[in-house]
C-alpha positions as CSV (number, residue, x, y, z in Angstrom):
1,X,131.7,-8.1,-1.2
2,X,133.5,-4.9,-1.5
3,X,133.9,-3.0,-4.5
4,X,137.1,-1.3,-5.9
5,X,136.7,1.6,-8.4
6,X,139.4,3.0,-9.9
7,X,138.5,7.2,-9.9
8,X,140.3,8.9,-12.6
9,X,139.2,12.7,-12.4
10,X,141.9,13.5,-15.5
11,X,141.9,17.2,-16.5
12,X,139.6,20.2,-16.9
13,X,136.3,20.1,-15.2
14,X,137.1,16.2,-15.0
15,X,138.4,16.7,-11.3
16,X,135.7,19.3,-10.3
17,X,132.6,16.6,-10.9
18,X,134.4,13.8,-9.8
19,X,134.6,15.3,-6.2
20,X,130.7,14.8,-6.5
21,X,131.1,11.7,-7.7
22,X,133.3,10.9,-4.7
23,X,130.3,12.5,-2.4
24,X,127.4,10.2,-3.9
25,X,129.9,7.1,-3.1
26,X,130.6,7.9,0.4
27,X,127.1,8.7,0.8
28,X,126.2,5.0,-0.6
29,X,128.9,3.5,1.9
30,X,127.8,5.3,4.8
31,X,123.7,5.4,4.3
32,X,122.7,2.9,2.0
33,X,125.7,-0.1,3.5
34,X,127.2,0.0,-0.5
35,X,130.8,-1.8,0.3
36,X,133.0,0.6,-1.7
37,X,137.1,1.2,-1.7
38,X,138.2,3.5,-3.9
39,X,141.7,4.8,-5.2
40,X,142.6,7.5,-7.5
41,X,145.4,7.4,-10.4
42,X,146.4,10.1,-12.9
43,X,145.3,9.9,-16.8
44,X,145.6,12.4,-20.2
45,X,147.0,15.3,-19.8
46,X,148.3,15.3,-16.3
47,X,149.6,12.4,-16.6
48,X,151.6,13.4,-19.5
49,X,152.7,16.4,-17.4
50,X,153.5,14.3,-14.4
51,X,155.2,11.0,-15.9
52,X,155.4,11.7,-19.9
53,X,152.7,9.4,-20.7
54,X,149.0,10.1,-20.9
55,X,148.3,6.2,-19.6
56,X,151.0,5.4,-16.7
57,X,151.7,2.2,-16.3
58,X,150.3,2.4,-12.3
59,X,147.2,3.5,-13.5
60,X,146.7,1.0,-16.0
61,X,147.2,-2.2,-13.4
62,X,144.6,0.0,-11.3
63,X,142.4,-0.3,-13.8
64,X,142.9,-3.8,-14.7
65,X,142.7,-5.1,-11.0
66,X,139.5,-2.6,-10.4
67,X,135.7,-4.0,-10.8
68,X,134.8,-0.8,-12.4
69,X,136.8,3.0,-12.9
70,X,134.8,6.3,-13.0
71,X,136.4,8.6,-15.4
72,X,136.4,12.4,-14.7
73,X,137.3,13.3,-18.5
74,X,140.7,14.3,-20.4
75,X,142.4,16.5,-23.0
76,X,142.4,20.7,-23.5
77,X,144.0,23.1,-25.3
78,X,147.5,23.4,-23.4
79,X,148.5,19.6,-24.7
80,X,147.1,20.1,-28.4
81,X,150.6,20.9,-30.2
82,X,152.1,17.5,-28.3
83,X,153.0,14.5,-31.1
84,X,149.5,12.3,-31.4
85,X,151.4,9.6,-29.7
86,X,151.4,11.1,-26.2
87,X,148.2,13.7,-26.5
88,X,145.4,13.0,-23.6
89,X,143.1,11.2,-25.5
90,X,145.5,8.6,-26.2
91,X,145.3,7.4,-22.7
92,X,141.7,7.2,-23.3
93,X,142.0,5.4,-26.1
94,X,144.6,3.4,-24.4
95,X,142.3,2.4,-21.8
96,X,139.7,1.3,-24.0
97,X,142.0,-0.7,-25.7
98,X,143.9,-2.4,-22.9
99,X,140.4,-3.4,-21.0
100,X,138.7,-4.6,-24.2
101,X,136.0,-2.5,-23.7
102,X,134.5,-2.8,-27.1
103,X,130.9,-1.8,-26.3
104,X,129.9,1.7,-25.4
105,X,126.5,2.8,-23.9
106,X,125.4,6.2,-24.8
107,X,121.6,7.3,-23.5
108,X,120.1,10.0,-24.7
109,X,116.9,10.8,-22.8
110,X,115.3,14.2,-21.8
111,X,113.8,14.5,-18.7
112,X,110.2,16.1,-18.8
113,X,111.3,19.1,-16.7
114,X,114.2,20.1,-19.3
115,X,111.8,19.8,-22.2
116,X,112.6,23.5,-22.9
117,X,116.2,23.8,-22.7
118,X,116.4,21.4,-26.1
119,X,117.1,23.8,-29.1
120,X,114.4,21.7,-30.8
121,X,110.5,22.1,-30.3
122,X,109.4,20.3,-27.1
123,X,106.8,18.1,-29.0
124,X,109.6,16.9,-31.2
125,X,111.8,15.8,-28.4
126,X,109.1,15.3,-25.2
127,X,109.6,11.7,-24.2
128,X,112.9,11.2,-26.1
129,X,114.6,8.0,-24.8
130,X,117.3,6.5,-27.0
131,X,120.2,4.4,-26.2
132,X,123.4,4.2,-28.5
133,X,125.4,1.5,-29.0
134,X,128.8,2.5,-30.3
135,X,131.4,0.1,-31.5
136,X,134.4,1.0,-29.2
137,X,138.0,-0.9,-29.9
138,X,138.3,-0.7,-33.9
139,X,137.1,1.0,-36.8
140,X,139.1,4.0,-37.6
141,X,140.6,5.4,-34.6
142,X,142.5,1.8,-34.2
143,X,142.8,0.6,-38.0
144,X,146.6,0.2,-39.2
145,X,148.4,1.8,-41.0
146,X,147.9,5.3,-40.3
147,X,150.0,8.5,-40.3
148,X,151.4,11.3,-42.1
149,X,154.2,10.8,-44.7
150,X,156.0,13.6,-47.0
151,X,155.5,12.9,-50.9
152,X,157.9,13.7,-53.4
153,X,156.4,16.5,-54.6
154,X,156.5,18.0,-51.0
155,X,153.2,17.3,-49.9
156,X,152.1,15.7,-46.9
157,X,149.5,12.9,-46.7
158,X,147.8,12.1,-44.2
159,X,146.0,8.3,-44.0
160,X,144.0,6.5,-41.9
161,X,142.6,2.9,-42.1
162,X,138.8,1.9,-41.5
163,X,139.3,-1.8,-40.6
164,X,136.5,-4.6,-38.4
165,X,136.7,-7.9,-38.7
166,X,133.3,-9.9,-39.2
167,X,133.8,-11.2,-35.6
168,X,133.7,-7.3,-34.1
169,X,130.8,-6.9,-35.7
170,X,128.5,-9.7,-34.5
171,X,130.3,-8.9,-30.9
172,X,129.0,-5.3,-30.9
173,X,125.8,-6.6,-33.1
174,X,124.5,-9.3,-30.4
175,X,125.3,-6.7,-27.4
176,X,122.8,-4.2,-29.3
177,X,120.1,-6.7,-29.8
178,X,119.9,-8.2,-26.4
179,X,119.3,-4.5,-25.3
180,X,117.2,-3.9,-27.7
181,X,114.8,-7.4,-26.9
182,X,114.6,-5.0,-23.0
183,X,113.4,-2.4,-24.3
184,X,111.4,-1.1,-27.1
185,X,112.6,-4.2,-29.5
186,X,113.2,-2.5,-32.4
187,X,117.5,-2.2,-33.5
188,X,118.8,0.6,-36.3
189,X,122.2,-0.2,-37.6
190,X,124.2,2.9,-39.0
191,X,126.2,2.9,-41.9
192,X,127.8,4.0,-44.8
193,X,127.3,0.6,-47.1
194,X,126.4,2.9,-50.6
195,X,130.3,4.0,-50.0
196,X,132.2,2.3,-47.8
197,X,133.0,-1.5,-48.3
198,X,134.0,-2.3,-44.8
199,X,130.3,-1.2,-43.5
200,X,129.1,-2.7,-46.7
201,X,130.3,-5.9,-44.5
202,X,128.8,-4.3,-41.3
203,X,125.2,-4.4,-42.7
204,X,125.7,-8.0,-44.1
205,X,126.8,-9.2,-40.8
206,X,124.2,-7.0,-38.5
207,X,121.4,-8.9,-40.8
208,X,122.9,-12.5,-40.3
209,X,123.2,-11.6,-36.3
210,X,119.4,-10.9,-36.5
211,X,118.3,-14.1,-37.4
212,X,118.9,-14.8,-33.7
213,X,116.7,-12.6,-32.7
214,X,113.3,-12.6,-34.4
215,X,111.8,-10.5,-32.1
216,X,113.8,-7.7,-32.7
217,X,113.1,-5.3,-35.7
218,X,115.9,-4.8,-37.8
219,X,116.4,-1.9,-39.8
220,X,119.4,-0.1,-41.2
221,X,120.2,3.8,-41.8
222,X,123.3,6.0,-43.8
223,X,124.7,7.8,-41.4
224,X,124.3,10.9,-43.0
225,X,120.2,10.3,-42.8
226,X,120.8,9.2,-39.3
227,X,122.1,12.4,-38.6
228,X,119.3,13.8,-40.3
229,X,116.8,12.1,-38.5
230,X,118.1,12.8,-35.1
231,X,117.0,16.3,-35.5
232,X,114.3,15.6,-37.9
233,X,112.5,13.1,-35.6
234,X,114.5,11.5,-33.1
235,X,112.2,9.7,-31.1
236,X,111.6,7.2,-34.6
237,X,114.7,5.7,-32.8
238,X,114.5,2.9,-29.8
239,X,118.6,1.3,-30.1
240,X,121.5,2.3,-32.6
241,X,124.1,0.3,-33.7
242,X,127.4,2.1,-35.4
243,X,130.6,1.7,-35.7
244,X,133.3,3.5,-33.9
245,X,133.7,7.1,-35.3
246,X,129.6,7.4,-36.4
247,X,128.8,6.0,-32.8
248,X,131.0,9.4,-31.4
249,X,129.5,11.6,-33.7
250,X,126.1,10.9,-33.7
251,X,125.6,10.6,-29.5
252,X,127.2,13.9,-29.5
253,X,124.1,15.3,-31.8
254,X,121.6,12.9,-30.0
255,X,123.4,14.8,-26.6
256,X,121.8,18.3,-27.6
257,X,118.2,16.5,-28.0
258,X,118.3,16.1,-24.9
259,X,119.3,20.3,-23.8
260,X,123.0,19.4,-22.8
261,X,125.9,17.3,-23.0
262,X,126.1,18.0,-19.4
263,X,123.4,15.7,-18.9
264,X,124.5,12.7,-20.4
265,X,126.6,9.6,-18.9
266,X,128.2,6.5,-20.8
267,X,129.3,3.3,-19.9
268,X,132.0,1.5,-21.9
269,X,131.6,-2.1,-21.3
270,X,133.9,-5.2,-21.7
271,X,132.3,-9.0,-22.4
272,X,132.4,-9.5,-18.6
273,X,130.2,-6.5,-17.9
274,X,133.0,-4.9,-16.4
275,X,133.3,-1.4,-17.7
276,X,134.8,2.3,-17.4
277,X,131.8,4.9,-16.7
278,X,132.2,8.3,-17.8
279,X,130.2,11.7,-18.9
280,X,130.4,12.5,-22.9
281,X,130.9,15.9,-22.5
282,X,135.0,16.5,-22.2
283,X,136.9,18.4,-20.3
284,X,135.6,22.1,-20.9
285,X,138.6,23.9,-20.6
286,X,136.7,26.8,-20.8
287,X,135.1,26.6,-17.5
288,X,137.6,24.7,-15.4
289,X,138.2,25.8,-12.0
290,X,135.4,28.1,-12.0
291,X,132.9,25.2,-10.0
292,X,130.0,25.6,-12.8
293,X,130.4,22.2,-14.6
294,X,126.9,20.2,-13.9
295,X,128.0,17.2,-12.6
296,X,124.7,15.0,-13.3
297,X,126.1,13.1,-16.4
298,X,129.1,11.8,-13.4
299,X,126.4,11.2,-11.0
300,X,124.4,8.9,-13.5
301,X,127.4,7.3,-14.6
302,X,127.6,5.9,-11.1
303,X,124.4,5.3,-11.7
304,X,125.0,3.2,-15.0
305,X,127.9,1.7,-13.5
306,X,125.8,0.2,-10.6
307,X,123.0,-1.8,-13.2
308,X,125.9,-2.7,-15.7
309,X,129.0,-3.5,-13.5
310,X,128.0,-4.0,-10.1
311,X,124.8,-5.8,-9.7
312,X,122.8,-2.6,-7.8
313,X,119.9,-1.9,-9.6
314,X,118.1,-0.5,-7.1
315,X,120.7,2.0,-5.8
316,X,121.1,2.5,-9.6
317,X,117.4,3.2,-9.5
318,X,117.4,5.7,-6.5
319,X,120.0,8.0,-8.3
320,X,118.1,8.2,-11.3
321,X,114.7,9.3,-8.9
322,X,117.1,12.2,-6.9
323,X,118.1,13.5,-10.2
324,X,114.7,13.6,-11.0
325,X,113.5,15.2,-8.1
326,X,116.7,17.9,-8.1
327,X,115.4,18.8,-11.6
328,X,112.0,18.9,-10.2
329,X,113.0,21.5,-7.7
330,X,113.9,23.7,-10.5
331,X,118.0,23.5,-9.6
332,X,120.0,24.3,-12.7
333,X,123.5,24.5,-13.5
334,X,124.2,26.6,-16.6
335,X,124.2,25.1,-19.4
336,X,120.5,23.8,-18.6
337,X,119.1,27.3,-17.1
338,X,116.3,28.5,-18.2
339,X,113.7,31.4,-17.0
340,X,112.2,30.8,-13.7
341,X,114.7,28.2,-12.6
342,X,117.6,28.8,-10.1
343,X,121.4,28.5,-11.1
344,X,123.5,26.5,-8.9
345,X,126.9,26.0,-9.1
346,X,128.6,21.9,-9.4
347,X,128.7,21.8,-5.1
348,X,125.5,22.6,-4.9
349,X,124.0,20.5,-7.5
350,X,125.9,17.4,-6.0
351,X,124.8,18.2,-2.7
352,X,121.2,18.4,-4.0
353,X,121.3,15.3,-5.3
354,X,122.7,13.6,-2.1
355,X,120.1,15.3,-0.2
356,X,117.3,13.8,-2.5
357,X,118.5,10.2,-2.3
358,X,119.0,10.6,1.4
359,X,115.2,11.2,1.5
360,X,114.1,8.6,-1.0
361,X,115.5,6.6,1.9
362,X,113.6,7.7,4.8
């Protein structure tokens, strides 16, 4: 069976890693016999400068009629003053929406040979391995009403609604537990219940979910001590649970445990196990064009997206050792140099990896 990805490189460094992305699929067509098609399609902000819309309706049905889409990443400064209705990250959002993909996978693990370029102390982070689950379709980026509205007085308010049913809960609740029964067993749930009376309903339904699964330890955490504990002692943590805005904040802290955000890929899954891969670190206007970006969170989003989507655990498997043995080699992009190592650039990083996996062949 062939496999049809929808590539969506979007804006900033988005369309410099994806050409690496591109390069480790062509070389899984043409040396390891992976059946692959794929086709490009615009999304965020050049899409917006292209049609008006940050989520054409072509690359939607592309989406839709895809088995998987690799997503490059969106947004940047030059579209921030647009109306919220047609900014970048709405055709993010968009997508998420329109492909139920209500289940987001965020690892955070540090590889041995990076140990040092955490900001933490290596014996606090050495081994790290934690996955996030993040709630990814409701909660308070959806939640109606929302807006701004001009008061009498002339104020402005601005309003937004935190809103899950019980049913979104146990969804993203029974996702997080069946990962957590393959791997270490034990599930945190992260909330707000002392405050907020829609997680207040979270931790009542994450505790009725677990009566499933008895051999899964249940425990639950206020965010504001799970953010504590990330940098206090993150390896206490096997699985999170959290709802949608948590989930983003807290795998971007979990990111830097692990030395960069550059290193870390996500998969936002649907209940078919069909899903849109992706790096979490944005578009980095900052660095755009300039061919410094480290592309390895793209490269093990293919990665993720051939275990979770596309039934090759193996290839998925083979990645995972060539990134390994890259870092081995003592390749670094930027944002993960440190003394004694040798800077690459995002080619040459890409190629490396290629180049490993190749061997790994042989």
């Amino acid at each position: 069976m062939t496999h049809k990805i929808a590539i969506l490189p979007g804006d900033g460094i988005g369309v410099e890693i994806i050409v690496e992305a591109r390069k480790l699929l062509d070389c899984l067509r043409d040396d390891f016999g992976f059946a692959v098609e794929t086709e490009e399609a615009l999304v965020g902000g050049c899409a917006y400068d292209a049609t008006g819309t940050p989520l054409p309706e072509a690359t939607l049905t592309l989406a839709r009629e895809a088995d998987s889409v690799l997503l490059g990443a969106v947004g940047g400064p030059k579209w921030e003053s647009l109306d919220i209705s047609v900014r970048p990250e709405r055709g993010l959002l968009g997508l998420r929406a329109e492909l139920e993909l209500f289940a987001n996978l965020r690892p955070a693990i540090l590889y041995p040979q990076l140990a040092d370029a955490s900001t933490l102390r290596s014996d606090v982070v050495a081994g790290l391995d934690i996955l996030i689950v993040r709630e990814l379709t409701g909660g308070i980026y959806f939640g109606q009403p929302r807006g701004v509205e001009k008061l009498a007085d002339g104020q402005r308010r601005g309003y937004n609604t935190l809103v899950y049913t019980s049913s979104e809960v146990e969804r993203i609740g029974r996702v997080a537990f069946e990962i957590a029964q393959k791997r270490g067993g034990r599930l945190c749930s992260v909330d707000k219940a002392n405050v907020l009376e829609c997680t207040e309903m979270w931790r009542e339904v994450m505790t009725e979910v677990s009566a499933d699964y008895p051999d899964v330890e249940l425990s639950h955490m206020y965010v504001d001590n799970a953010a504590m504990q990330l940098v206090r002692a993150p390896k206490q943590f096997d699985v999170m649970v959290t709802t949608n805005m948590f989930g983003d904040i807290l795998s971007d802290c979990a990111a830097m445990l692990t030395g960069s955000i550059g290193m870390l890929p996500s998969a936002s899954l649907n209940a078919q196990n069909r899903g849109m891969y992706e790096p979490i670190h944005g578009s980095a206007p900052d660095i755009a064009g300039q061919g410094v970006a480290n592309p390895l969170a793209t490269l093990l989003s293919v990665a993720m997206m051939l275990r979770y989507s596309l039934g090759e655990p193996a290839l998925a498997e083979r990645i995972d050792r060539a990134v390994s043995v890259v870092l081995d080699q003592g390749l670094r992009t930027g944002d993960i140099m440190s003394t004694g190592m040798r800077q690459v650039g995002s080619a040459e990083m890409g190629d490396a990896v290629i180049t490993a996996l190749r061997a790994d062949a042989s």
